[in-house]
Structure formats: structure tokens, C-alpha cells
C-alpha positions as CSV (number, residue, x, y, z in Angstrom):
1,X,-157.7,115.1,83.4
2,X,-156.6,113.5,86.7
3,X,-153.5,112.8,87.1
4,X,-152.4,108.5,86.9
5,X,-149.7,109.1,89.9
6,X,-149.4,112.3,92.3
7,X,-145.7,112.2,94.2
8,X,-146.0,113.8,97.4
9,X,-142.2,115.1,98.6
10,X,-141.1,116.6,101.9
11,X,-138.3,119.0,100.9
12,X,-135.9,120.6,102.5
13,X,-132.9,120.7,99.5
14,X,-133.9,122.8,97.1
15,X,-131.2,121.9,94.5
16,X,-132.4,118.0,95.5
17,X,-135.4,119.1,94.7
18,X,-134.7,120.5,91.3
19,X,-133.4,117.6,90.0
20,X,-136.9,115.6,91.1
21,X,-138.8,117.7,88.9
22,X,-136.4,117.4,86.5
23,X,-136.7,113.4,86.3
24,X,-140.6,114.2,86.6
25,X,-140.6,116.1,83.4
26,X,-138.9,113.6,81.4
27,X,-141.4,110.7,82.1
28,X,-142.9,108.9,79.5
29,X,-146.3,109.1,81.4
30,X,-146.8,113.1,81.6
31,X,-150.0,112.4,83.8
32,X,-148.5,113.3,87.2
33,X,-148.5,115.5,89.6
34,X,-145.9,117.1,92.4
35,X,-146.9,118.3,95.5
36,X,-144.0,120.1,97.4
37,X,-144.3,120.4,100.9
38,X,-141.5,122.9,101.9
39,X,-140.1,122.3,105.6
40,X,-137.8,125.1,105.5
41,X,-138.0,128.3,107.7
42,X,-137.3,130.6,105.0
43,X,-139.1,128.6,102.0
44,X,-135.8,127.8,100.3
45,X,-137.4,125.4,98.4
46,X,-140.1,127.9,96.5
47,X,-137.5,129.3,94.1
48,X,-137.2,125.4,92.5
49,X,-141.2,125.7,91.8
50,X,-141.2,129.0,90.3
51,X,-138.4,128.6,88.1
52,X,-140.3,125.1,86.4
53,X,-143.9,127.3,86.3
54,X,-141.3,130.1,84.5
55,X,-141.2,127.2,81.6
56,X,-145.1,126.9,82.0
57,X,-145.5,123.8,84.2
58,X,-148.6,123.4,85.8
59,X,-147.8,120.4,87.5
60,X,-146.1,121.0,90.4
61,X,-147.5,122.6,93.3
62,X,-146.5,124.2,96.8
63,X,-146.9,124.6,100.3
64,X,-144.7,125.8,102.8
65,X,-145.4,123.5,106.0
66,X,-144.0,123.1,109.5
67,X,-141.3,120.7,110.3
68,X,-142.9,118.0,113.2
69,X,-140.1,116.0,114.4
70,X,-140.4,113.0,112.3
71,X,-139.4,112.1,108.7
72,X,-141.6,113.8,106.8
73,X,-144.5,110.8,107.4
74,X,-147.2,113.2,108.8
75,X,-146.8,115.7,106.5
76,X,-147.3,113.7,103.6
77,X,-149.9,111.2,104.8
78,X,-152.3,115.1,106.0
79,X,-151.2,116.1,102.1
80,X,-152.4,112.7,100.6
81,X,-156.2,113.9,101.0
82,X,-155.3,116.4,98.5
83,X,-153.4,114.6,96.0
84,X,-155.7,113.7,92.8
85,X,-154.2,110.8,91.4
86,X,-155.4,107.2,91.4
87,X,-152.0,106.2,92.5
88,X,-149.5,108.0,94.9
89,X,-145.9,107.6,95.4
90,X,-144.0,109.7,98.3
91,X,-140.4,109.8,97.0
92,X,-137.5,111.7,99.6
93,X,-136.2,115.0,97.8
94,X,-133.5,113.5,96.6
95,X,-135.0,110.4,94.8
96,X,-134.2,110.1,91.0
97,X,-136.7,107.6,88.8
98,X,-135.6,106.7,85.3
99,X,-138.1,107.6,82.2
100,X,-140.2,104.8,82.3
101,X,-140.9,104.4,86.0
102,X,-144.6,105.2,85.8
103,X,-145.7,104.0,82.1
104,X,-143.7,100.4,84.3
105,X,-145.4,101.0,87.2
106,X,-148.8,102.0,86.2
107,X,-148.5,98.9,83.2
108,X,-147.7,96.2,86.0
109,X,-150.9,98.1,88.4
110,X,-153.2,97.8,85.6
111,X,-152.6,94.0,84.1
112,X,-151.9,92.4,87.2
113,X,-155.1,94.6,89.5
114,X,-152.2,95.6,92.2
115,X,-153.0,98.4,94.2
116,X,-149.4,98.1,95.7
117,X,-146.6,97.5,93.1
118,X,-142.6,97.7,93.9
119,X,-139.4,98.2,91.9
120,X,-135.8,97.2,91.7
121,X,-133.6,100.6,93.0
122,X,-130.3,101.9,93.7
123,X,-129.3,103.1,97.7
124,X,-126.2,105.1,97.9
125,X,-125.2,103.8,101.4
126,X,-122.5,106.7,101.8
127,X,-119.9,104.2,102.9
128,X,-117.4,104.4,100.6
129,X,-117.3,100.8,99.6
130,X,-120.0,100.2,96.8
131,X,-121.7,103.5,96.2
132,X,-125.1,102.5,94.9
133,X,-126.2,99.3,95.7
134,X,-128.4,97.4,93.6
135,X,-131.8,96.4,95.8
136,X,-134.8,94.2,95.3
137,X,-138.0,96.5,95.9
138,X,-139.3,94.0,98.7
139,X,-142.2,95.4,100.7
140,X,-140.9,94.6,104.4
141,X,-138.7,96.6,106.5
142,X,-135.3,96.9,105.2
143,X,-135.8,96.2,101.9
144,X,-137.6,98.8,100.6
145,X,-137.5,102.4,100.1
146,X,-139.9,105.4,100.8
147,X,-139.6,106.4,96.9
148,X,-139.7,102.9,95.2
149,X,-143.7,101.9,95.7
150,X,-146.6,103.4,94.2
151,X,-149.6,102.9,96.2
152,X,-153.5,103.3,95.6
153,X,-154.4,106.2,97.6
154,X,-157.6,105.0,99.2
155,X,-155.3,102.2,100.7
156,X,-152.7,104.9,102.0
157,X,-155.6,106.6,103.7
158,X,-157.0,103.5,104.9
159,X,-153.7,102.4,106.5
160,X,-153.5,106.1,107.9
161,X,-149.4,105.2,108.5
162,X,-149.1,105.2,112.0
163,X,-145.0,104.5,112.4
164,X,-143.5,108.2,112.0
165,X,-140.2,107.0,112.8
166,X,-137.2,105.7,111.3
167,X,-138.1,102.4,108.8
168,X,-141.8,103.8,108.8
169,X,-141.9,103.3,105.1
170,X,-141.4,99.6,105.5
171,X,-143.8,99.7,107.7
172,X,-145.9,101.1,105.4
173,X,-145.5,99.0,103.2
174,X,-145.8,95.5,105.1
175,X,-148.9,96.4,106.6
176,X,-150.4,97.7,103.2
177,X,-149.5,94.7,101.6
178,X,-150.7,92.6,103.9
179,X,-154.4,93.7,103.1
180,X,-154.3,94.6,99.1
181,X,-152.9,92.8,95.7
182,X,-149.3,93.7,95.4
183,X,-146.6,92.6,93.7
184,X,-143.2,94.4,91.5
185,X,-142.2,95.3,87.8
186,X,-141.1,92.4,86.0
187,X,-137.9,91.6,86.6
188,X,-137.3,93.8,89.5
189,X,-136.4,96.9,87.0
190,X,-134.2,99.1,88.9
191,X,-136.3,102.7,88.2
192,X,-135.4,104.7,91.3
193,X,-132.3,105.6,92.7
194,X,-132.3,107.5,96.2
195,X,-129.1,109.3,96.7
């Protein structure tokens, strides 16, 4: 069966990484799929992988990959022809989704035709002052995060997502929904946290 969602993640953490899959394997939805592209020199982020196919998952799936001076963008927009789900998300390594957050995500896809559909998440902003702020999933530059969309991959490869920089994700995301139904979970449901 194909999968509903394939998350593509540049990695470079692997105990970051470890808890991904691990809030991957408690979804509601088990149709996913992980592809791990590992930018480390020494493939620090293989032993993660091997450990979860130890416990029989065949869902997750490696490649060690040079490191190209931008945020992971390149990478993951070349790896995107190879992901087999209807829908892609592209979450950082150390993104964490609550149970639901594709049975939500798909649901709100599905009833509404979105090819682009946002939630509510959590930013630790590392200052100190409020550790995780609460954020609307809007999809325009600063206000939205790389992990808190899932996208239809033929519009991901039609936008081809030409800012590699800094904010490319909302970017991304404006320009995408600019051309395609989008909209967000009911009630902005906060379902992703990036740490």
C-alpha cells in the first residue's frame, strides 16, 4: 500500500532524530513513511535507523547525503521524487507531532479537497522568556514552520522551492498556496512542536 504522508527529514542529530521516529510510530495513521537523509560525515545518524528496523520497522529509510550549504531545502526537494506518498511533509530533526497529526491532517485534506493544509504548533524560541510559544500555522513568512504543513507532492515538485535560504519554508509555503486549495485543521490544533 502507498503510504498517505512520506516525511522527508534532513538530519544531523541523531538522538533528535530518535525521538522523530518515535512520534512517527505512535500515529494513529500507520500509513507513513520516513526518509532520512543523513548530512553527517561519519553517518551518525544510521545507528537511529537500524535500531527501529531491530524492532522490525520497515518504514523508515536511509541515505547518507552531502551537506550543500543551505538548510536542508535541496536535499529534500531532489529526495521528494522518491517519496511515495500522496502527501509530503518535510519536518526538521527535531520536530515532535502529537498522535493525531496525520488522521487531522489527512481528514481536513480530504473533506475540504486541500492540497496544502496547516496546523496550530509550538516554537521553542530559546529565549528564556516563554519557552514554547503557541503559533497559528499561517502559510506566509514568519508564521509558519518547515514541519507544520503537509503538502501534495505534485505541487511541491511543481513549485520546485527555489528560496534555499533562511525563511524558505515560508516561502514555500506562500507561493504554493497561492496556486492550490489550502487551508488548516479546525481550530488551529496545535500537532507539532519544533524544539
Amino acid at each position: 500500500m502507498m503510504p498517505d504522508v512520506s516525511f522527508i527529514v534532513t538530519s544531523d542529530r541523531p538522538n533528535h532524530l530518535r525521538h522523530l521516529i518515535a512520534c512517527l510510530r505512535v500515529q494513529t495513521n500507520a500509513n507513513w513513511e520516513l526518509l532520512v537523509l543523513d548530512q553527517t560525515p561519519r553517518c551518525t545518524c544510521l545507528p537511529p535507523v537500524t535500531e527501529v528496523e531491530a524492532l522490525g520497522e520497515t518504514r523508515v529509510f536511509y541515505e547518507h547525503i552531502p551537506r550543500v550549504g543551505d538548510f536542508g531545502q535541496t536535499m529534500k526537494m531532489a529526495y521528494t521524487q522518491f517519496a511515495r506518498g500522496e502527501f509530503v511533509c518535510l519536518p526538521n530533526d527535531d520536530a515532535y507531532y502529537v498522535p493525531s497529526f496525520i488522521d487531522q491532517m489527512l481528514w481536513t485534506a480530504r473533506s475540504c479537497k486541500y492540497e496544502l493544509v496547516t496546523c496550530g504548533w509550538l516554537w521553542s524560541s530559546a529565549d528564556n522568556t516563554t519557552p514554547y510559544r503557541p503559533m497559528a500555522g499561517i502559510p506566509r513568512f514568519g508564521h509558519i514552520d518547515i514541519g507544520g504543513f503537509i503538502v501534495k507532492r505534485e505541487a511541491l515538485i511543481a513549485d520546485g522551492w527555489t528560496v534555499t535560504g533562511e525563511g524558505g519554508d515560508g516561502y514555500l509555503a506562500e507561493r504554493i498556496a497561492s496556486r492550490v486549495p489550502h487551508g488548516a485543521v479546525p481550530a488551529d490544533h496545535i500537532l507539532y512542536v519544533h524544539n
